[in-house]
Residue frames relative to the residue before (quaternion, step in Angstrom):
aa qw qx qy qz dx dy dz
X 1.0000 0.0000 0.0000 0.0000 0.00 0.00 0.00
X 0.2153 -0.7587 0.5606 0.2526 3.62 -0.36 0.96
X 0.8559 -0.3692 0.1960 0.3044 3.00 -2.06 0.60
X 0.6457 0.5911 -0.2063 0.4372 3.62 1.14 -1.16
X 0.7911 0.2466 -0.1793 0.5303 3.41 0.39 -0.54
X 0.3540 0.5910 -0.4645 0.5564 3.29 1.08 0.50
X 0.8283 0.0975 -0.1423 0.5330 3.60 0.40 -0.89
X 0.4252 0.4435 -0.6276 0.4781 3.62 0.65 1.21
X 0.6359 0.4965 -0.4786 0.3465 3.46 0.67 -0.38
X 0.6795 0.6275 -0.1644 0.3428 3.33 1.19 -1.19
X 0.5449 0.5088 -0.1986 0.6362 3.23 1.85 -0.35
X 0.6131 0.4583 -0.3754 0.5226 3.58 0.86 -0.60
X 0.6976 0.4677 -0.3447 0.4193 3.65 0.62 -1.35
X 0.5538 0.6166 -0.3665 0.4228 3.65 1.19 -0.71
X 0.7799 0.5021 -0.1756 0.3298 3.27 0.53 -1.29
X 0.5656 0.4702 -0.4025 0.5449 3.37 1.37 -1.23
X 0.5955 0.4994 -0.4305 0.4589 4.16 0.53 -0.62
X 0.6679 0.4349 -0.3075 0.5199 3.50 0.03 -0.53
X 0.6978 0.3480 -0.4321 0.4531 3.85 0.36 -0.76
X 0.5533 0.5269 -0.4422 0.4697 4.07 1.03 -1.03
X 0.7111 0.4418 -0.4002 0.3727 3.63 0.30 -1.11
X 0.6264 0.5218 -0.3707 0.4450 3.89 0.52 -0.28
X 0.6594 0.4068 -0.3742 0.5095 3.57 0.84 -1.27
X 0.6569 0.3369 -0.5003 0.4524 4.32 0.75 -0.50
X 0.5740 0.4171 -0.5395 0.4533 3.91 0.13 -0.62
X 0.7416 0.2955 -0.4325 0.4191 4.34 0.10 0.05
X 0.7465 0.4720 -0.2831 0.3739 3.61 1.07 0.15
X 0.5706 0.2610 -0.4565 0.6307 2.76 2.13 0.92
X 0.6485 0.4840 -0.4705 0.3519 3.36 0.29 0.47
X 0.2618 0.8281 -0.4091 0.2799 3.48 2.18 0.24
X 0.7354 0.3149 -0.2856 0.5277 3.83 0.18 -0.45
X 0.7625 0.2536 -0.3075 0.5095 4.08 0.32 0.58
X 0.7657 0.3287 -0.2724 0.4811 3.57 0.86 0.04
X 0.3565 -0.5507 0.6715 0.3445 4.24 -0.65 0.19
X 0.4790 -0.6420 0.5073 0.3178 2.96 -1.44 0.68
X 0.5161 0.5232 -0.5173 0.4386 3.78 0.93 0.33
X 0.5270 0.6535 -0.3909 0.3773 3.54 0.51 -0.77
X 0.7196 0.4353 -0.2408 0.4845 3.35 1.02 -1.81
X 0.6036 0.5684 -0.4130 0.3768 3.75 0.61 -0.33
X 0.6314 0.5368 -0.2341 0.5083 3.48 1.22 -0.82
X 0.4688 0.4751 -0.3443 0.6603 3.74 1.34 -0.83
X 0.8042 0.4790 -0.2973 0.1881 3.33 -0.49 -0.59
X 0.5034 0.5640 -0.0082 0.6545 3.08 2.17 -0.87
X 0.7823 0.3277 -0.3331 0.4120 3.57 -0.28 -1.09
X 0.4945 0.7008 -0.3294 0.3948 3.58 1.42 -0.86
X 0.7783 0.3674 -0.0405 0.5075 3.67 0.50 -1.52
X 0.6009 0.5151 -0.5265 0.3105 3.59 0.40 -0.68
X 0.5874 0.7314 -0.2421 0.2478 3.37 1.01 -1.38
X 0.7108 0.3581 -0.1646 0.5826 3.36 1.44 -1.37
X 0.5127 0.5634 -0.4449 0.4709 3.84 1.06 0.18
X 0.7795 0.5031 -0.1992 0.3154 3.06 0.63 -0.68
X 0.4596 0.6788 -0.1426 0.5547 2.67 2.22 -0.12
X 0.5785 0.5424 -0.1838 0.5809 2.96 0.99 -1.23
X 0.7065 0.3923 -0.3114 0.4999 3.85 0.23 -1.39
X 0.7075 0.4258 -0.3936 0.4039 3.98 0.43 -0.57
X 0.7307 0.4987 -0.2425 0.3982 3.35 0.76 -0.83
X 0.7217 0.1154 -0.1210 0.6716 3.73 1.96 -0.16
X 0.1829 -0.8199 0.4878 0.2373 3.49 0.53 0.69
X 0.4771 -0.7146 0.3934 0.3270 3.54 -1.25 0.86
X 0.4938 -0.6416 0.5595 0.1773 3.95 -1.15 0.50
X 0.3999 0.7147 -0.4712 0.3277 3.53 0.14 0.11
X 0.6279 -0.5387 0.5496 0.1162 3.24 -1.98 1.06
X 0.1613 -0.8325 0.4868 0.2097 3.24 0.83 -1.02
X 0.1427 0.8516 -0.4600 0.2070 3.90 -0.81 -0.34
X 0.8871 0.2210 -0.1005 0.3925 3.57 -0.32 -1.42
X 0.1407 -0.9176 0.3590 0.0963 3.60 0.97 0.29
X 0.7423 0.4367 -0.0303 0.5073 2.85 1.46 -1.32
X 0.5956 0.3527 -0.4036 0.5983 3.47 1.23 -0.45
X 0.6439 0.4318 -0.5181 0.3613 3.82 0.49 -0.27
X 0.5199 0.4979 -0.4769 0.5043 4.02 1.18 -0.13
X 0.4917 0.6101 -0.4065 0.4698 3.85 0.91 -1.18
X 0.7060 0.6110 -0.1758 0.3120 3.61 0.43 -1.29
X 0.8789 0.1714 -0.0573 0.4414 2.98 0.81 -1.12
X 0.4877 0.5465 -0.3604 0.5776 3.33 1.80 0.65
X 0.6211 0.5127 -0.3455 0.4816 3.54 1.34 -0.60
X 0.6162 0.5779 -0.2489 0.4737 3.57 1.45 -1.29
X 0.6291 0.4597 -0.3820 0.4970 4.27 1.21 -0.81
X 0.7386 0.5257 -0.3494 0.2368 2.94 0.80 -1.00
X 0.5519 0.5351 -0.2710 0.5794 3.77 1.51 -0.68
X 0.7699 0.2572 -0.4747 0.3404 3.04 0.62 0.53
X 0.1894 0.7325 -0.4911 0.4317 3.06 1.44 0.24
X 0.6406 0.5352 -0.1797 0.5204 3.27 0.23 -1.99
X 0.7088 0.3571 -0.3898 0.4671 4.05 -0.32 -1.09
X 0.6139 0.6775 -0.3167 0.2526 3.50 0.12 -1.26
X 0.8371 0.2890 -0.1271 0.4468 2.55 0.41 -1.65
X 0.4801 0.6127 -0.4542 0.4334 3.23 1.34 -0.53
X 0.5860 0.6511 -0.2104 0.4341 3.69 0.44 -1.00
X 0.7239 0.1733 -0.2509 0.6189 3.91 0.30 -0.96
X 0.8280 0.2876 -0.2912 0.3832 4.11 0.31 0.02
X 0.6668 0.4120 -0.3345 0.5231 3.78 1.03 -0.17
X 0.3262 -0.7037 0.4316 0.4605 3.38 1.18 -1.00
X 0.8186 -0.4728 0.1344 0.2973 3.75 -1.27 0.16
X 0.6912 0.4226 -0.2976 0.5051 3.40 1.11 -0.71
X 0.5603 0.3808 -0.5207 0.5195 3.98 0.88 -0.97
X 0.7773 0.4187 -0.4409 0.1616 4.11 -0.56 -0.39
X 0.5391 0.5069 -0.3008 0.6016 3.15 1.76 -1.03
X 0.5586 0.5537 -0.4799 0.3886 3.88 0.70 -0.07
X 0.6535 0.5439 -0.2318 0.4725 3.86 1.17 -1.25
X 0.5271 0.6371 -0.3827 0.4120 3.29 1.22 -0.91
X 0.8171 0.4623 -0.0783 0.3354 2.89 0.26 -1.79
X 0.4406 0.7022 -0.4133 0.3768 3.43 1.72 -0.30
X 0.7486 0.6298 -0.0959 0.1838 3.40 0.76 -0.69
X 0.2907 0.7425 -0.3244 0.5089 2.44 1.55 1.79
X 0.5021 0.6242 -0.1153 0.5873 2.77 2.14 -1.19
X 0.7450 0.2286 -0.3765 0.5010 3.58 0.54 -0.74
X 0.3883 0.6725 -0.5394 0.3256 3.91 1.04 -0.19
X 0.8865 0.3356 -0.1253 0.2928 2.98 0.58 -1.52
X 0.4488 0.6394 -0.3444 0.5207 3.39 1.79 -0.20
X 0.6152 0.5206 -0.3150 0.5014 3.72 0.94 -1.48
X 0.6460 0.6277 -0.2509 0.3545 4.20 0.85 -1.13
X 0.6965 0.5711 -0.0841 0.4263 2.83 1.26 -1.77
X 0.7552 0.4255 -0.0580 0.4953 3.47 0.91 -1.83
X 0.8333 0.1982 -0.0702 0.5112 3.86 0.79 -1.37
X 0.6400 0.5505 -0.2329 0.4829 3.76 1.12 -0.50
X 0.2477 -0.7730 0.5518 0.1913 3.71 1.65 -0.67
X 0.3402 0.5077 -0.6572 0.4412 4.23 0.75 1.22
X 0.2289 -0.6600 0.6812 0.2189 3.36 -1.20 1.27
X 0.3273 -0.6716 0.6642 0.0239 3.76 -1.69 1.03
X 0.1264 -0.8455 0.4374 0.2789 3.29 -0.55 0.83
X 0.7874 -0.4965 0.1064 0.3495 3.54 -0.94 0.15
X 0.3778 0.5560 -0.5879 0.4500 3.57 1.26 0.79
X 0.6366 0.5875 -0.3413 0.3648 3.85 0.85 -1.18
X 0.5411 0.3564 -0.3692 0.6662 3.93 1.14 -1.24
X 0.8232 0.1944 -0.4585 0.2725 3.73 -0.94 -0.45
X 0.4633 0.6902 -0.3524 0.4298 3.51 1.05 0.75
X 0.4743 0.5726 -0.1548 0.6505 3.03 1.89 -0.94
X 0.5770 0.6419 -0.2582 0.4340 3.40 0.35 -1.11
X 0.7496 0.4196 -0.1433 0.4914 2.94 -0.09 -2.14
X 0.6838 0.4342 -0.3626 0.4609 4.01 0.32 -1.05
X 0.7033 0.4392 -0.3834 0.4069 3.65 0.15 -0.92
X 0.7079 0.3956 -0.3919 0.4346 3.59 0.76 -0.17
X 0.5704 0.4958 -0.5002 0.4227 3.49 1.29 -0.20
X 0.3901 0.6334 -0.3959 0.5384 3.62 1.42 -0.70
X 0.8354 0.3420 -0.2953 0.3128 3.75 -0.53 -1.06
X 0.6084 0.5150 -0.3332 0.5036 3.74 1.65 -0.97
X 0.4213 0.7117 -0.3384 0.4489 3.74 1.10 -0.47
X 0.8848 0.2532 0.0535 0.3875 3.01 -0.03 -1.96
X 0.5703 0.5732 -0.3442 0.4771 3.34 0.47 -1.74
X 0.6456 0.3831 -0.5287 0.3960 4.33 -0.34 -0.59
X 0.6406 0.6297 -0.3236 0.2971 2.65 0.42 -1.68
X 0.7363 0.4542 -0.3908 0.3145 4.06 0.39 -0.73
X 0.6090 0.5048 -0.3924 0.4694 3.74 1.10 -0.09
X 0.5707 0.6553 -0.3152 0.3816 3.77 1.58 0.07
X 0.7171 -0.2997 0.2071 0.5942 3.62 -1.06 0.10
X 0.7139 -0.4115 0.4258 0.3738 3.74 -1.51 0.42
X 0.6175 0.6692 -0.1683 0.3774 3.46 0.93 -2.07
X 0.6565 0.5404 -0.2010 0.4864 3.23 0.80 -1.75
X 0.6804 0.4340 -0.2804 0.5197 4.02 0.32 -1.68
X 0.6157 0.5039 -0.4863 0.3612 4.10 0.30 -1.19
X 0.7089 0.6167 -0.2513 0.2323 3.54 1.19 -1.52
X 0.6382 0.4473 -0.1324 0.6124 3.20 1.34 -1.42
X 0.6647 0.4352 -0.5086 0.3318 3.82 0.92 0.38
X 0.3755 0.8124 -0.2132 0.3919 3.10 2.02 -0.55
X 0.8530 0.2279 -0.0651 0.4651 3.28 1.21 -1.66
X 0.2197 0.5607 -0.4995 0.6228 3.29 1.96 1.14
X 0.7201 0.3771 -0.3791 0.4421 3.64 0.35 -0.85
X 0.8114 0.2528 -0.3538 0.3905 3.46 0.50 -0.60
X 0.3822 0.4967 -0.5849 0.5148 3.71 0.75 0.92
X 0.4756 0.5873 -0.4466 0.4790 4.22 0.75 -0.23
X 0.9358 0.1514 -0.0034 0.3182 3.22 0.28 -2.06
X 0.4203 0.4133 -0.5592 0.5829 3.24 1.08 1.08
X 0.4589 0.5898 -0.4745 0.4652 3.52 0.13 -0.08
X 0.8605 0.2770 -0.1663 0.3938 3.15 0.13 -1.57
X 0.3648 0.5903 -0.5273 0.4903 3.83 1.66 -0.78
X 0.8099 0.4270 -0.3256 0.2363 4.17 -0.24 -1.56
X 0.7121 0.4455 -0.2778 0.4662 3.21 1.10 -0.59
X 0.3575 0.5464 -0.4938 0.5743 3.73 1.57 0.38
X 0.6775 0.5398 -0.2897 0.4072 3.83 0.06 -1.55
X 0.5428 0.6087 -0.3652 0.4488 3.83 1.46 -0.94
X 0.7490 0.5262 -0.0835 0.3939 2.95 0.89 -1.27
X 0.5989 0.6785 -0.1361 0.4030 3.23 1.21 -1.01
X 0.7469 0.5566 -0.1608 0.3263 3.03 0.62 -2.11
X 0.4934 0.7999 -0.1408 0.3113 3.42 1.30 -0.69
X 0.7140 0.1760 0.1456 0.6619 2.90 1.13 -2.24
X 0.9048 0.0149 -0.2103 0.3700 3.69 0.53 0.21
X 0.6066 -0.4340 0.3597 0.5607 4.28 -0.97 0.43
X 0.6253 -0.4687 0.5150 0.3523 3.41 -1.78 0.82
X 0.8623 0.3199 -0.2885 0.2661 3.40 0.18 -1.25
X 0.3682 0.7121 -0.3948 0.4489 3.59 1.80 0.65
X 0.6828 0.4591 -0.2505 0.5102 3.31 1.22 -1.15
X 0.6650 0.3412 -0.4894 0.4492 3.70 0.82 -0.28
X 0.8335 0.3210 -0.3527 0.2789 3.40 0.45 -0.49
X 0.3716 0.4681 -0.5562 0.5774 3.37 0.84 1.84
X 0.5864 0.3582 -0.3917 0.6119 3.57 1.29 0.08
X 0.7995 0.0759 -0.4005 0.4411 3.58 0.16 0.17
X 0.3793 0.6007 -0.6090 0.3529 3.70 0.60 0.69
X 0.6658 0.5552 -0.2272 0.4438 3.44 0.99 -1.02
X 0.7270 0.5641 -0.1347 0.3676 3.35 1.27 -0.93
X 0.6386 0.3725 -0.3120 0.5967 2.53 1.88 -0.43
X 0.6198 0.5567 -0.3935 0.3887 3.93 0.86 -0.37
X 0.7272 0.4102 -0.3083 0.4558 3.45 0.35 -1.20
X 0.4621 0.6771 -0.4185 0.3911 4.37 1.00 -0.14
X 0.8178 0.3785 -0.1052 0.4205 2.59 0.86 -1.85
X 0.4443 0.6127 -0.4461 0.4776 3.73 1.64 -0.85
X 0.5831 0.6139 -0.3329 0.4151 3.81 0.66 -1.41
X 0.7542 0.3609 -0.2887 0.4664 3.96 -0.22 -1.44
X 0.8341 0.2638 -0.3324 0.3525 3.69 0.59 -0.65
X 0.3899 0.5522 -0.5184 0.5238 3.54 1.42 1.10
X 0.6416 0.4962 -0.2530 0.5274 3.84 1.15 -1.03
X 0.8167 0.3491 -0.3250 0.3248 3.45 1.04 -0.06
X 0.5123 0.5238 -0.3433 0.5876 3.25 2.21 1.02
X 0.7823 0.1596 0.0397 0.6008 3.13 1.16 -0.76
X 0.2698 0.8367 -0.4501 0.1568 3.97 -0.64 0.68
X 0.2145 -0.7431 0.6202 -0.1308 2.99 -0.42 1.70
X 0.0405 0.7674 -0.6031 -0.2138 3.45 -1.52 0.21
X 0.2924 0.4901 -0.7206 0.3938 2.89 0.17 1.73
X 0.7922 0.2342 -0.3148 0.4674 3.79 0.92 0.07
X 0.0512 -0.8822 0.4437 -0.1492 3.13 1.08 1.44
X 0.7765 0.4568 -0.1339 0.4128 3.21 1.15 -0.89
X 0.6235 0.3771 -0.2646 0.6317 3.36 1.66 0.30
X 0.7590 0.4713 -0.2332 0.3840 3.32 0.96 -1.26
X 0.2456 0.7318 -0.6305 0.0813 4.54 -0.62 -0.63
X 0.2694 -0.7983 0.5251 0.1200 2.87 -1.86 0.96
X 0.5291 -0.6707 0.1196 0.5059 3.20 -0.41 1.28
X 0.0666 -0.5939 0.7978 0.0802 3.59 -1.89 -0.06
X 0.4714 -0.5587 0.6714 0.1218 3.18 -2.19 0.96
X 0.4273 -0.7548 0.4389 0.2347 3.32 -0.36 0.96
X 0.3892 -0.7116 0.4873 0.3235 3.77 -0.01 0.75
X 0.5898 -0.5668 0.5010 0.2825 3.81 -1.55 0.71
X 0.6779 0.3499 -0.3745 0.5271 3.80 0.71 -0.15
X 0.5797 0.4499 -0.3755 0.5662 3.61 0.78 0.15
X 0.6366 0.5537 -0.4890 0.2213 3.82 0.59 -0.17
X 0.3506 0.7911 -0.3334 0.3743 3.81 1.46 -0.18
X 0.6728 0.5389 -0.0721 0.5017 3.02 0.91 -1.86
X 0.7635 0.3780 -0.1274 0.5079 3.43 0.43 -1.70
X 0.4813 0.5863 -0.3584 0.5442 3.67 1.12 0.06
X 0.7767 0.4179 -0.2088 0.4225 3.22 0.42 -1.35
X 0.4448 0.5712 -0.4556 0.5179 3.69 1.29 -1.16
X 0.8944 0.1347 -0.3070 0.2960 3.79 -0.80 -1.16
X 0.4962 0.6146 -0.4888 0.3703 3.52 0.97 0.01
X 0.6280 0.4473 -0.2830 0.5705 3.62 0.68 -1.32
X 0.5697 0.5462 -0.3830 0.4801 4.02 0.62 -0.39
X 0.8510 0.3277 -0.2427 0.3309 3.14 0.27 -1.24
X 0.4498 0.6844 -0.2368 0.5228 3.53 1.97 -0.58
X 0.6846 0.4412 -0.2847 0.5055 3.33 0.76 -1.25
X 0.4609 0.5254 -0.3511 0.6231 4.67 1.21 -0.70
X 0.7904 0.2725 -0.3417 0.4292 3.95 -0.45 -0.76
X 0.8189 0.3425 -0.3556 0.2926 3.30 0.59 -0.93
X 0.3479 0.7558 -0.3278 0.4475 3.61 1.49 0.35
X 0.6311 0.5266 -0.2097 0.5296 3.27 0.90 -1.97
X 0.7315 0.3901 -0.2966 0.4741 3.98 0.79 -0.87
X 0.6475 0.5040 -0.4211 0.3866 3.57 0.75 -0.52
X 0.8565 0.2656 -0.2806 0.3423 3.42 1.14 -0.53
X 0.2516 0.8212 -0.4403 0.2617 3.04 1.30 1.25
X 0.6425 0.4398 -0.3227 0.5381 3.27 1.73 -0.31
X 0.9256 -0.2953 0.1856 0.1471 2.90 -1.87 0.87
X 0.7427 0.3680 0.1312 0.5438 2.68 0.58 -2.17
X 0.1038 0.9164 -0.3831 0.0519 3.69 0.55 1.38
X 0.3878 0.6429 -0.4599 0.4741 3.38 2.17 -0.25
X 0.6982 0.4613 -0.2756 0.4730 4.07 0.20 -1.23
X 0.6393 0.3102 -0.3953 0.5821 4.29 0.78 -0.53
X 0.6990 0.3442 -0.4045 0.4789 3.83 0.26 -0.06
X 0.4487 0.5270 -0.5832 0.4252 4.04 0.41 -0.06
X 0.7021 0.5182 -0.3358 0.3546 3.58 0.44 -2.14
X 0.5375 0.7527 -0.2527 0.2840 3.42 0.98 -0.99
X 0.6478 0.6422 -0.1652 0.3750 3.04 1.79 -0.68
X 0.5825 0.5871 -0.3068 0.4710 3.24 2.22 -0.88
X 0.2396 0.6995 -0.5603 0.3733 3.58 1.73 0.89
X 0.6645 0.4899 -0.2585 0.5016 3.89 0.60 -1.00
X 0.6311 0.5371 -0.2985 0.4734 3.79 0.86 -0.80
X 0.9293 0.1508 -0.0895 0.3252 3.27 0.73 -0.70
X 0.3330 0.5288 -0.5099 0.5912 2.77 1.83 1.35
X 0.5725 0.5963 -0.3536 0.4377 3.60 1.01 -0.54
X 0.5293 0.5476 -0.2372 0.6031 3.97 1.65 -1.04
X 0.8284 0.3825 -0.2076 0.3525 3.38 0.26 -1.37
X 0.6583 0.5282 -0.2854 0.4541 3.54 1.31 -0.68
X 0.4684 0.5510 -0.2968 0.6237 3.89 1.67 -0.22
X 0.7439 0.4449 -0.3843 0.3177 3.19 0.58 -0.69
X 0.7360 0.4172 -0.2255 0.4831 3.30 1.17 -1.40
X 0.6929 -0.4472 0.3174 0.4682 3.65 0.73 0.74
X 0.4172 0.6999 -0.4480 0.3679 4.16 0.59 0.63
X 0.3622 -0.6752 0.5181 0.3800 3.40 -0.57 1.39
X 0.6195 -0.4194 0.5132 0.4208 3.62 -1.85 0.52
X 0.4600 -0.4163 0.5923 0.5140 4.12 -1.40 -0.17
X 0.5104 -0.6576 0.5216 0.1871 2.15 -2.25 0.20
X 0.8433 -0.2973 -0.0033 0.4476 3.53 -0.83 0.88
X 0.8029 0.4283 -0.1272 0.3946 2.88 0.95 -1.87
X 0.7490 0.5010 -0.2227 0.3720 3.45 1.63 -0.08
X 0.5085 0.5920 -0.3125 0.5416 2.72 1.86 -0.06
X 0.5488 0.5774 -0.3146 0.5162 3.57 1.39 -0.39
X 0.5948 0.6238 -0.2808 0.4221 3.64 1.51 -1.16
X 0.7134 0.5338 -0.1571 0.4259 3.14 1.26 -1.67
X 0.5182 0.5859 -0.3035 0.5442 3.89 1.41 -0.63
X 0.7607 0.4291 -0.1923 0.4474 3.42 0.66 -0.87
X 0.3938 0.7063 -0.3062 0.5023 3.48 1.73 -0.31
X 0.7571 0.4523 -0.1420 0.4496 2.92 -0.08 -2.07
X 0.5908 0.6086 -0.3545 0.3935 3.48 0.80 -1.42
X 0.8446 0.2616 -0.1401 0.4456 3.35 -0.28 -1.61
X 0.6278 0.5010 -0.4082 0.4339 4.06 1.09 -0.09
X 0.5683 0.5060 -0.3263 0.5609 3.67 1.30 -0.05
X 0.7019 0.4659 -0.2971 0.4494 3.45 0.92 -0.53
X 0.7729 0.4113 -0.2510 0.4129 3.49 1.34 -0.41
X 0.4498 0.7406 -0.1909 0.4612 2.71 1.83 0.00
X 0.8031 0.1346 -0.1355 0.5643 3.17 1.68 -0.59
X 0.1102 0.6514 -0.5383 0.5232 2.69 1.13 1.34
X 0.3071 -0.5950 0.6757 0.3083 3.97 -1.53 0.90
C-alpha cells in the first residue's frame, strides 16, 4: 500500500469519527434543541473558518453552474433536515445507517437513468442493501405512527444525499471544493433560519422536521454546540483529503466505520443497542456499501 492511500484511509477513518461525533453531540442535545435549530448550529460554527480559508487562498475556478451550486446547497440542508431529525427520534446508528445508504441509489439512479451497465456483483449488492433497507424499516411499520414518520424521514435522507453527491459530480468540475461547502453551509444557515421564522407564525408537528420555533441557545449548551460545528467542519476537510487519492472505491469502503462508530458512540451516551432485526439490516448495509464501493 503506498504512502498516499495510507493517509486517505486515515482521513476517511478520521472523518467517519468526526461525522459519528456530531450525530452524538445532536443526540444529546435532542430534548432542548429541534432538529432544525441543530442544522443551523452546525453551520454558523464552520462557515466562519471557510471563509477564512477562501481569503487567505483565494479560490481558482471557471465558474458557470450557479444554479446547480444553489441546487446543491438546498439539496445538502435539506438531508440534513432528514439526518437530524432522524438522529433525536430513531437514534444514531439507524440514521447514520440511511445516510450511508446512498450509494445504492447512486448506483440504481446510474444503472436505470444514466444507462452505466453494472455487472452482477453490483445488482446482487443492490439486492443485499434493499434488504438491509427492508430489515431496518419494514418492523418499524407495525410501530407507533411517530416511530414509521421517523424511519420515513431517513428513506428521505438516503434520497437527498444521494442527490446532494451527484450535484458535487457535477460541481467539482466548474468550481473549488471548499466553494461548494460554503454554499452548503450558506444554505444551511438560511433556509434554518427561513424555517424558525415560518415555525414562529405557523407550527404544526407533523412538520416537525422542516418546521421549529426559534430558541437562544442557552450558555451551558455552548460547549456542545461548539463542538457539533467544529467536529462538522473537521469531519468536510478531512473527507476533501481522503478523496484526494485515486483509488476512491477502498477510501469510501473505510467510510463505512461511520456506522461502527455511531453504534460505539450511541452505547456510550446511554442508547439502547438496535434491535436484532436492525442490526442484521445494518451488516447487510455495510456489506453491500463496501462492495459497491469497489466496484470501478
Amino acid at each position: 500500500m503506498d504512502d498516499g492511500l495510507r493517509r486517505s484511509l486515515l482521513n476517511m477513518l478520521v472523518a467517519s469519527f468526526m461525522f459519528a461525533l456530531t450525530g452524538a453531540i445532536a443526540r444529546i442535545l435532542k430534548d432542548d434543541y429541534a432538529s432544525v435549530q441543530l442544522v443551523l448550529f452546525r453551520n454558523v460554527i464552520g462557515v466562519g473558518f471557510v471563509l477564512y480559508w477562501l481569503k487567505a487562498k483565494p479560490a481558482i475556478q471557471p465558474g458557470g453552474r450557479p444554479w446547480l451550486l444553489l441546487f446543491r446547497g438546498f439539496i445538502g440542508t435539506m438531508a440534513l433536515y432528514f439526518f437530524f431529525y432522524g438522529v433525536t427520534t430513531i437514534g444514531l446508528p439507524e440514521s447514520i445507517t440511511y445516510q450511508q445508504s446512498y450509494p445504492l441509489f447512486l448506483a440504481a439512479i446510474s444503472a436505470w437513468f444514466l444507462g452505466q451497465k453494472l455487472n452482477q456483483r453490483a445488482w446482487a449488492a443492490i439486492v443485499v442493501g434493499f434488504i438491509g433497507l427492508c430489515l431496518i424499516f419494514i418492523p418499524k411499520m407495525t410501530s407507533h405512527a411517530l416511530e414509521v414518520k421517523s424511519h420515513i424521514v431517513g428513506l428521505a435522507n438516503l434520497l437527498m444525499t444521494g442527490m446532494a453527491y451527484l450535484s458535487i459530480r457535477g460541481l467539482s468540475a466548474h468550481y473549488d471544493s471548499r466553494v461548494i461547502v460554503l454554499s452548503f453551509m450558506l444554505c444551511g444557515i438560511f433556509f434554518p433560519i427561513v424555517s424558525m421564522v415560518i415555525g414562529s407564525f405557523y407550527y404544526d408537528d407533523t412538520f416537525d422536521f422542516i418546521l421549529a420555533q426559534s430558541k437562544m441557545p442557552a450558555w451551558r449548551h455552548m460547549p456542545h454546540i461548539l463542538l457539533l460545528g467544529m467536529a462538522a467542519l473537521a469531519g468536510q476537510v478531512f473527507l476533501t483529503r481522503a478523496f484526494s487519492h485515486q483509488n476512491t472505491g477502498m477510501v469510501g469502503a473505510v467510510g463505512y466505520s461511520n456506522i461502527v462508530f455511531s453504534i460505539l458512540f450511541g452505547v456510550l451516551i446511554g442508547d439502547a443497542m438496535p434491535y436484532f432485526s436492525s442490526m442484521v439490516g445494518i451488516t447487510l448495509i455495510i456489506f453491500s456499501g463496501i462492495l459497491i464501493s469497489l466496484q470501478k
